[in-house]
Structures are given as structure tokens and as C-alpha cells.
N, C-alpha and C positions, 0 to 999 in steps of 0.2 A: 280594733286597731292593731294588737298586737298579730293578730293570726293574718290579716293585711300585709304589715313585714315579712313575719315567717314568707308567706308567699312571697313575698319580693328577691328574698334571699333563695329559695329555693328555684325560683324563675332566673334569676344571674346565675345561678350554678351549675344549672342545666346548659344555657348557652352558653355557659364557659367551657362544659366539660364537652357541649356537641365544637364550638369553635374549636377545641383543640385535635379532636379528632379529622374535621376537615382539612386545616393545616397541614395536618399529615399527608392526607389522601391528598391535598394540590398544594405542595408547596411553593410554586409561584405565584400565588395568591395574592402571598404579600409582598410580594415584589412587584406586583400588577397595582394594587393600592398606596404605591406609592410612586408620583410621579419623579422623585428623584431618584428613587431605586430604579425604576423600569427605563430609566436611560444609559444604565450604566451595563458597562458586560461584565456581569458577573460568571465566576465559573458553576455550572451545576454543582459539584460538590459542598462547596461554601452554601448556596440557596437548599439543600438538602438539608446542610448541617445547624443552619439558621431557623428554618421549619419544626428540626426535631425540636431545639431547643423551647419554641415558642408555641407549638404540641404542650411538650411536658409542663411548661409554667400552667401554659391555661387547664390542663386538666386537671394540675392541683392545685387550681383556686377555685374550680370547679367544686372540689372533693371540700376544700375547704367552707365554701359558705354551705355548701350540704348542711356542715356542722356549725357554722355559727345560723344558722336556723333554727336547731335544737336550742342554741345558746337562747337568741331569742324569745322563743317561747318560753322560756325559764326566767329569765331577764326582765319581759318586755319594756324596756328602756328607751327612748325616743333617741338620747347620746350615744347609748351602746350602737345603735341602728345607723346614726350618723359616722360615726366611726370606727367600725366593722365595713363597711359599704365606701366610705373613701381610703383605707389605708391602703389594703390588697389594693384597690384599682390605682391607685397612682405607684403603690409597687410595685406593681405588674407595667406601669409603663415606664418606670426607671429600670427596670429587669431590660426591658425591651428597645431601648435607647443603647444599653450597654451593650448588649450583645450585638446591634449592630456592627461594630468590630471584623467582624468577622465578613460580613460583605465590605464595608467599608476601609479595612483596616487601620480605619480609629476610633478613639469613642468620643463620641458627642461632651468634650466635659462641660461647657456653659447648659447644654439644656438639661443635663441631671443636676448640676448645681443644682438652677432654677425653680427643677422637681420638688429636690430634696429641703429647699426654702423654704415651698410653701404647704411642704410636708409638713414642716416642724409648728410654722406659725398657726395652721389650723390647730394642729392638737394642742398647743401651750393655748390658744385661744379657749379653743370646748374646754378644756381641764381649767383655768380659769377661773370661766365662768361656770363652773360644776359647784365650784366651793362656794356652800354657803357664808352668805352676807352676816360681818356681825356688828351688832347693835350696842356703841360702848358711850357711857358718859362718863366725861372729864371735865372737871369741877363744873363751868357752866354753859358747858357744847356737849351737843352730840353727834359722837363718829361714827358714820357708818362705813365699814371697812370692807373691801371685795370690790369685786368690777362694778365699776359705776357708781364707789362712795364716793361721799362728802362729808363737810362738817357744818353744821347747822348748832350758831347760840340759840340757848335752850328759848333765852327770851323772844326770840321768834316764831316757837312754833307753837300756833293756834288752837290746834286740833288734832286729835287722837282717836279714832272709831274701830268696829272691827265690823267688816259686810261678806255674806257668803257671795257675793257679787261681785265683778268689775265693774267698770264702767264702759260703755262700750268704744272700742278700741280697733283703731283703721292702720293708718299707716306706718309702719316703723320708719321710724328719721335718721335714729344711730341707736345700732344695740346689735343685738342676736336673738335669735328663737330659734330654741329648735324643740319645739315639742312642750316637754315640763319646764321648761326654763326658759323666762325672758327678761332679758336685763336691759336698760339702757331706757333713751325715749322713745315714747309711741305717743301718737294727734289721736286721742278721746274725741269723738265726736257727740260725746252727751256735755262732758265738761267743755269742749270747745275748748281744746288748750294743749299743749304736752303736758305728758306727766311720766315721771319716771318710774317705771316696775323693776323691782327686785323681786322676780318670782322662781321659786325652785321647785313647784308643784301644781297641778289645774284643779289640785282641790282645796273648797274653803278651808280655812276662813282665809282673809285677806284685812290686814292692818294699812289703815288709809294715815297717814301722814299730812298735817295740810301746816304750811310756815309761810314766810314771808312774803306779804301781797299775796296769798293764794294758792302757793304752788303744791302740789302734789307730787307725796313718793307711796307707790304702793308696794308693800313687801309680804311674803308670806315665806313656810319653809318647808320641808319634807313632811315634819310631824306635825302633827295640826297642836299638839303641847307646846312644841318650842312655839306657837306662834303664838298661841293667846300667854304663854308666859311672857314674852317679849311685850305683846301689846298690853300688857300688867302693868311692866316696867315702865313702858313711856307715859302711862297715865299717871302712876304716882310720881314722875317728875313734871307734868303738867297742874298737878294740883300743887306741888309743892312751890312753883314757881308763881 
């Protein structure tokens, strides 16, 4: 999977850095791909000077995932992969929205706004849900803190196990995945039911949670220690209950 990426990253970098060279060599290009550009009379100089600039971005983001390729294979992070592969591209199209100006002469400010929106909410989002989940008892609940807690009285929870298994798992309903991390609900199609994963890793173990009428939370974390420590934890409050 990792060397999969790698390739992914070195295949966007290549077309970025052959895109930017073509730009150069026909800079009405992109004045031809867009139908509000290519209605307007632009002076050759400006579509020259618009070209260079959208040349030079794309060959150094070209140059750039060259090297988070490297990163990658050092890394291999399924998050890093997710954003390294959207930041550059939606910066390269607020780059590119900007500089419009220059044929235009204005700049778009609602649609970089826009950009720059759902710039932020992605990343505050992944970062997030990166931070592992913690597992607190107070006096007689328990908090689980992070994207996707709750609080659960102790006297409702049933059951406590530890499986190198999930169960198997279809649709997500509400949550995120992106790779080692899934948070939120997913439809079990073995349980017949949702159930909530707190997962920050595809490797066992996995602590099954089961509480009121039924329900399931599944959680596990980076270190296979913290998890069977954790799942320690909630069984001597099930005994003690």
C-alpha cells in the first residue's frame, strides 16, 4: 500500500511538472479551457504573463510531490497521503483563481474565500480525528473523549472483550475513514446494527464495548499496549460494578 502511494505521488508530479511546461509552450491553453476566458479579449501580453505564472506554480508542485514521495515512503501514513495530495492541490487552485487578476483585473474574492473554507475545515477535521480517543471514569460514568465521545453510566455497560477481529462492516452512516482511522458509525452487517468505531490503527487488538440494550463501541489505538491496558481498565470497572 505504501509503495501504491509513493507511485501516486510520483505520477501527480510528473503531470504537474509535464503540465507546466506545456502552459509555457501554448499559453492560450488556458484561456481556450475556459469558456469565460475565451470570450473575452484579452491582450497577448497579460495571457503570456498569466501562463508564465501558472508554468511556474505547476512545475513547483510538480518538484514538490517528487519529494513528499520520499516523505511517503518514510512516513507511510494513509493521513499524511490524504493531506499532502489535497493541500498543494486546492493551493494551487487558490494560487490560480488569484492570479486571474491579471486577465481579469480582479480577483475572484468569494470563490477563494470559499477555497480557503473548506481548506481549513478539512484539515481541523483530519487533525481531529488523528487525536486519539481517551477512555476516563468519573465517579459512575464513563467519558469517552475525542471525535465521536460520549458518556456512558457505568451501570449500563454490559460487556467488555478484546477480538483481533471486527466484525464485518459495510456502510458508513456518519464518520470518516481514511485508511488507519475510523471514527463515527458504520451498518455491521454480521451484528445487524450500527456501531460506533473509535479506531486509530488496522491492527489488532480491538476492545468491544457492548451497553445499553445492545449497543456497541468499538475502540482500539496506535499501540497495541495502550489498548489491552485500556481494555484492563474497563473490565475492573465491570467487575467492580
Amino acid at each position: 500500500m505504501v509503495l501504491f502511494f509513493v507511485f501516486i505521488f510520483l505520477l501527480v508530479g510528473g503531470l504537474l511538472y509535464w503540465k507546466g511546461f506545456y502552459v509555457r509552450k501554448n499559453p492560450y491553453s488556458q484561456i481556450q479551457n475556459s469558456l469565460k476566458l475565451s470570450r473575452m479579449n484579452l491582450a497577448p501580453e497579460a495571457v503570456t504573463l498569466y501562463a508564465n505564472k501558472i508554468s511556474r506554480a505547476l512545475r513547483l508542485l510538480g518538484v514538490l510531490f517528487f519529494a513528499l514521495a520520499f516523505v511517503q515512503y518514510l512516513v507511510g501514513s494513509p493521513e499524511f497521503t490524504l493531506l499532502a495530495l489535497f493541500i498543494p492541490i486546492v493551493s494551487l487552485l487558490i494560487y490560480l483563481l488569484y492570479f486571474r487578476k491579471i486577465l481579469t483585473g480582479k480577483v475572484p474574492i468569494v470563490s477563494i474565500i470559499l477555497g480557503i473554507l473548506v481548506f481549513v475545515v478539512l484539515v481541523v477535521f483530519i487533525g481531529f480525528s488523528y487525536i486519539e480517543t481517551s477512555v476516563i471514569v468519573d465517579n459512575d460514568k464513563l467519558k469517552i473523549a475525542g471525535f465521536y465521545g460520549e458518556t456512558i453510566p457505568l451501570n449500563q455497560i454490559s460487556e467488555v472483550f478484546v477480538a483481533d477481529t471486527l466484525p464485518s462492516i459495510g456502510l458508513r452512516t456518519n464518520g470518516i475513514s481514511t485508511g488507519t482511522i475510523s471514527k463515527g458509525y458504520f451498518f455491521s452487517k454480521s451484528l445487524r446494527k450500527n456501531v460506533k468505531l473509535l479506531l486509530h490503527s488496522n491492527a489488532k487488538p480491538y476492545i468491544y464495548l457492548v451497553y445499553a440494550d445492545d449497543k456497541y463501541i468499538i475502540i482500539n489505538f496506535r499501540k497495541q499496549e495502550k489498548t489491552q491496558q485500556v481494555n484492563s481498565q474497563l473490565k475492573r470497572i465491570i467487575v467492580n460494578e
